[in-house]
C-alpha positions as a Markdown table, in Angstrom:
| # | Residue | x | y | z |
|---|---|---|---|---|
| 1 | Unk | -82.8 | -112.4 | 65.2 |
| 2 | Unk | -86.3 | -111.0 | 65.9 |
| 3 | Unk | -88.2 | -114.5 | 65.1 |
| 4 | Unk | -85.8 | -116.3 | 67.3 |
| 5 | Unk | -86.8 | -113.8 | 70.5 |
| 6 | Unk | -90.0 | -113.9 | 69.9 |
| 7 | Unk | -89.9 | -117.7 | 69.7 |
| 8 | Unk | -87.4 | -118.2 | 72.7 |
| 9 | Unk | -89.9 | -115.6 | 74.4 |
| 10 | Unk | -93.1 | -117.7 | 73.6 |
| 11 | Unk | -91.5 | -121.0 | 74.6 |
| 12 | Unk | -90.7 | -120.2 | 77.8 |
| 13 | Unk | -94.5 | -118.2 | 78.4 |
| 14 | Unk | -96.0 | -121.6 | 77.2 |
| 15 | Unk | -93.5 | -123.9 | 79.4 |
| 16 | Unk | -94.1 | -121.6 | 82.1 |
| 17 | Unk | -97.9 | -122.1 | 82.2 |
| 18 | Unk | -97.8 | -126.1 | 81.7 |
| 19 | Unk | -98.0 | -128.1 | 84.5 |
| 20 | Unk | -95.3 | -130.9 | 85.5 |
| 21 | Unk | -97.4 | -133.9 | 84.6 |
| 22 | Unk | -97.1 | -135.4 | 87.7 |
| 23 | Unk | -99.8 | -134.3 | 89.7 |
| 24 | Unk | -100.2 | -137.1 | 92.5 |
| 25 | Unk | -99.5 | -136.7 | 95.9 |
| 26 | Unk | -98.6 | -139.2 | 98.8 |
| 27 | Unk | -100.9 | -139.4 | 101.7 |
| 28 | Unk | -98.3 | -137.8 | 103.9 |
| 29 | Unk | -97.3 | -134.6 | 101.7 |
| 30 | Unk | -98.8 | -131.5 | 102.6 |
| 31 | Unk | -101.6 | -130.4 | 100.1 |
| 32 | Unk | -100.5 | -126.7 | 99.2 |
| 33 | Unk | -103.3 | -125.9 | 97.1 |
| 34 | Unk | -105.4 | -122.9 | 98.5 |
| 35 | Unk | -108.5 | -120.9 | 97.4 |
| 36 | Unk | -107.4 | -118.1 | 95.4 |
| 37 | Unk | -107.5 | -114.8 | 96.9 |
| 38 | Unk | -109.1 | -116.0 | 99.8 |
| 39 | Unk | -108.2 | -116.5 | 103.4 |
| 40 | Unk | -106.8 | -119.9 | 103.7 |
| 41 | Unk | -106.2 | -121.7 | 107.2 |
| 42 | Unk | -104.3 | -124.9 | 108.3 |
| 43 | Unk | -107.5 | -126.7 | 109.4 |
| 44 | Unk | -109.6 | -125.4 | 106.2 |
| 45 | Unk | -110.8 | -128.5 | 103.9 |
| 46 | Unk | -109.4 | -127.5 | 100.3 |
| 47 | Unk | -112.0 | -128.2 | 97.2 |
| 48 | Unk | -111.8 | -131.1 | 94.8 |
| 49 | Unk | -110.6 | -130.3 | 91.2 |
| 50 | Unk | -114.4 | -130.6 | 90.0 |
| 51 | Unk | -115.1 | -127.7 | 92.5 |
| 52 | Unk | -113.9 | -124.2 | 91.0 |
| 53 | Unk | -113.9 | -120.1 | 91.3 |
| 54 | Unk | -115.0 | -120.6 | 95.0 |
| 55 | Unk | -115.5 | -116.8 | 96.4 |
| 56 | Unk | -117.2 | -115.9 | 100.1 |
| 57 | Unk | -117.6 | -112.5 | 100.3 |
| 58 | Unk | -119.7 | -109.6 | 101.7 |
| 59 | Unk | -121.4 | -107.3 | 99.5 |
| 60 | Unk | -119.2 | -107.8 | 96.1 |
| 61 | Unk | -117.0 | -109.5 | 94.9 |
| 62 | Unk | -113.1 | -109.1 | 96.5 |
| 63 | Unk | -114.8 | -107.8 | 100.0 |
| 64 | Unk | -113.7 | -109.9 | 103.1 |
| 65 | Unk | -116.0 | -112.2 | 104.5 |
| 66 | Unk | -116.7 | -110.8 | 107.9 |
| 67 | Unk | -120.5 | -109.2 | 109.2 |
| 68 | Unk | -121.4 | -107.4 | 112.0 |
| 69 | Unk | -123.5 | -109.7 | 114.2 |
| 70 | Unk | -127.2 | -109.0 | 114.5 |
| 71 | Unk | -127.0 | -106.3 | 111.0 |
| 72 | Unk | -128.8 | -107.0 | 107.9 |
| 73 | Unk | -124.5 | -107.6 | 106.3 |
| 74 | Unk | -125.1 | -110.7 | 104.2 |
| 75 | Unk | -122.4 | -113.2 | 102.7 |
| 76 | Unk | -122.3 | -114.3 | 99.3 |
| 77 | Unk | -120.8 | -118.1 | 98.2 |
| 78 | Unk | -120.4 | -118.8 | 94.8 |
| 79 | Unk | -118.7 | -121.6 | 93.1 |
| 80 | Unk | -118.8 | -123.8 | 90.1 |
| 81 | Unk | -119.2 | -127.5 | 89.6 |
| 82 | Unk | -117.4 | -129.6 | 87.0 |
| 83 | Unk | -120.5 | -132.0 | 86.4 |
| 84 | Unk | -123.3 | -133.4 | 83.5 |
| 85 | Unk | -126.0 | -132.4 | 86.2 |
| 86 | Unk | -126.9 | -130.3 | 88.8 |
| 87 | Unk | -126.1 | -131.0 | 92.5 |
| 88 | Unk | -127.5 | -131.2 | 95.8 |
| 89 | Unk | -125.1 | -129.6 | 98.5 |
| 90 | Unk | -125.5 | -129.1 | 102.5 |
| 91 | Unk | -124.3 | -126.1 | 104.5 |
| 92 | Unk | -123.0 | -126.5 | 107.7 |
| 93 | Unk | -121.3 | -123.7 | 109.7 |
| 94 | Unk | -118.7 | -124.2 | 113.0 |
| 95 | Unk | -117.5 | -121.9 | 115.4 |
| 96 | Unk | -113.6 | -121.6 | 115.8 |
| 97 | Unk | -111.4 | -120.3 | 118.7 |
| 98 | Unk | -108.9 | -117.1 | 118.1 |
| 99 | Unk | -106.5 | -119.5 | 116.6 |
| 100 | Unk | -108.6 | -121.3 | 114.2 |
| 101 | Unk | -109.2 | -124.8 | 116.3 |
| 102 | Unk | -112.7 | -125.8 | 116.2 |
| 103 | Unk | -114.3 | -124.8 | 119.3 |
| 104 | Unk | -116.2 | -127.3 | 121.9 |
| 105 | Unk | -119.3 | -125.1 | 121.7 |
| 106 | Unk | -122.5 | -127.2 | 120.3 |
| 107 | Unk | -124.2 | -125.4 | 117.1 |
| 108 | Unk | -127.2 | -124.3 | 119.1 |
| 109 | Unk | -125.2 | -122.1 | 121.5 |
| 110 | Unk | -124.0 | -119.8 | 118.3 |
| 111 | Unk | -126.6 | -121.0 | 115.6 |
| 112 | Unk | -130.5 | -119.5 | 115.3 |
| 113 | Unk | -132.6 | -121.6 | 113.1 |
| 114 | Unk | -131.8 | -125.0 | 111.3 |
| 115 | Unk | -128.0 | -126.2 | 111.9 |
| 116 | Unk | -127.8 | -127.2 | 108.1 |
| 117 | Unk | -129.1 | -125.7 | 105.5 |
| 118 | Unk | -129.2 | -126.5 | 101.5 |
| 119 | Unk | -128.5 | -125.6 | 98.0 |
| 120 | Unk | -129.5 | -127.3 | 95.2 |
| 121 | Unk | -130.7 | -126.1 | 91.3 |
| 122 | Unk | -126.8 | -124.5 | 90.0 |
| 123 | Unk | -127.5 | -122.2 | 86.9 |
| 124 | Unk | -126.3 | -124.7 | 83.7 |
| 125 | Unk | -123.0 | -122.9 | 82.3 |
| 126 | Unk | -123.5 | -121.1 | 78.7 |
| 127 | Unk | -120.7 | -122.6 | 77.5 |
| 128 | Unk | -121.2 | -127.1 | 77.5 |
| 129 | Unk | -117.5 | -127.9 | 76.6 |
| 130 | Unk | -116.5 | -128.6 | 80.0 |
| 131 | Unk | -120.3 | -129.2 | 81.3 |
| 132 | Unk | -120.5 | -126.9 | 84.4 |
| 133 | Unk | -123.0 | -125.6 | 86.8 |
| 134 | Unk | -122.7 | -122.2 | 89.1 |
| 135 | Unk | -124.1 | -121.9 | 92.4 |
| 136 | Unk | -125.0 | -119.3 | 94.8 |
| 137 | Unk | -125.8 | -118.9 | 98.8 |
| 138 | Unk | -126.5 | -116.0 | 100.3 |
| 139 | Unk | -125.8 | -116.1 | 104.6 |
| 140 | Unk | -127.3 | -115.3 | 106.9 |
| 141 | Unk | -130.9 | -116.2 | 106.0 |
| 142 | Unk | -134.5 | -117.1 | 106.9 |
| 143 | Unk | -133.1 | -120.9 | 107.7 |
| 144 | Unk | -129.6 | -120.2 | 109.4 |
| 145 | Unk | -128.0 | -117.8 | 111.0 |
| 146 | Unk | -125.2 | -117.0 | 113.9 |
| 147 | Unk | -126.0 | -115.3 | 117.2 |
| 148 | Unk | -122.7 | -115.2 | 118.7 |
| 149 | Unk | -119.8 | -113.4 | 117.4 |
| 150 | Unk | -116.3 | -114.8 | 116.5 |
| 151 | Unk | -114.3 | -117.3 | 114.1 |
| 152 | Unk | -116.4 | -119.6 | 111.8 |
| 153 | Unk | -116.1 | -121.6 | 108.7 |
| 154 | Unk | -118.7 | -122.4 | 106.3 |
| 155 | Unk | -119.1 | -126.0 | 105.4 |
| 156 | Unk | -120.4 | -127.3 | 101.7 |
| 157 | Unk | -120.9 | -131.2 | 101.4 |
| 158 | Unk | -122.2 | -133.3 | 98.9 |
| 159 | Unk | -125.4 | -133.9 | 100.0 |
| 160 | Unk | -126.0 | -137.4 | 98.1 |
| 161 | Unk | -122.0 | -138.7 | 98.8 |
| 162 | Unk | -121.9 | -137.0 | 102.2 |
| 163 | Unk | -118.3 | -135.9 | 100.9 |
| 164 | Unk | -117.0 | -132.7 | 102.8 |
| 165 | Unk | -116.5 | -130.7 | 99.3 |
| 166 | Unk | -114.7 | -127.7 | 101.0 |
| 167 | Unk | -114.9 | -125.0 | 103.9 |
| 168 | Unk | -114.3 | -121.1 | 104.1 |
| 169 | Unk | -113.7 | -118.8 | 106.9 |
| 170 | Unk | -114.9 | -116.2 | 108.0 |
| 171 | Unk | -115.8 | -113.7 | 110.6 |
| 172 | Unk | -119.0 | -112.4 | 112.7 |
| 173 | Unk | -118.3 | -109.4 | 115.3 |
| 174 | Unk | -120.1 | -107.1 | 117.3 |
| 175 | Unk | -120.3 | -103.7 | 118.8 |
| 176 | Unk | -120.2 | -103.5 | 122.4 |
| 177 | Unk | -119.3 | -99.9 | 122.8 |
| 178 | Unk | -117.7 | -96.9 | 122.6 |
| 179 | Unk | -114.1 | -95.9 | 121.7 |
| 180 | Unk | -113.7 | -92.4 | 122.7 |
């Protein structure tokens, strides 16, 4: 009686975790994938299945993505490519309204520096079997940075395809004052 629980039990664990098999989508479903653990918006451009553990955060790992403006707070992107060699990406950031529509504000009237930046060289995986590559880019930096506070979204693109690879939100605010 015990097998057959334990059996029953590990049957439905192992058909829980398989996938359907049919994994294609028409062009006018809804994707509902999202970033896991992340802040995930209507307008945000979801990775491709070679693009994976994607995290933006401040600090460590699991913190929110949002800096005070003009501070030496930092942002961290990390994510891993599915790939035989190491890619060439562009960053691109754009400022969003209080509801998460892009803006009509031209880079240079919230950007300091370059309006794109790049990251290249991803650390080769330890384990070859898939071949993977992990990349890092810390924001703001020497290159780009924001001078206005408010919504934004980080943009990584495949610098050689010129294919928008995914975005991320997050936020920049300020101090004006007191609250006594």
């Amino acid at each position: 009686m015990f097998r057959l629980v334990a059996f029953i039990c590990l049957l439905g664990l192992f058909y829980g975790c398989s996938t359907s098999g049919n994994n294609q989508t028409s062009q006018n479903e809804p994707v509902t994938r999202q970033v896991q653990g992340q802040l995930s918006l209507t307008n945000q451009i979801l990775p491709p299945p070679n693009i994976r553990s994607i995290e933006l955060f401040r600090n460590s790992p699991g913190q929110a993505p949002i800096i005070r403006l003009g501070s030496s707070d930092r942002l961290t992107l990390r994510f891993d490519e599915l790939s035989t060699a190491s890619g060439l990406f562009r960053i691109s950031v754009t400022h969003h309204n209080a509801d998460w529509t892009e803006s009509s504000l031209v880079p240079n009237l919230f950007m300091q520096g370059f309006m794109e930046d790049y990251l290249h060289v991803g650390q080769a995986g330890r384990f070859q079997n898939p071949t993977w590559f992990a990349y890092s880019y810390t924001f703001p930096n020497s290159n780009m940075r924001v001078s206005r506070s408010g919504n934004f979204q980080l943009h990584v693109h495949n610098q050689e395809t010129n294919e928008h690879l995914f975005s991320m939100p997050f936020l920049v605010y300020e101090e004006n004052g007191e609250v006594t």
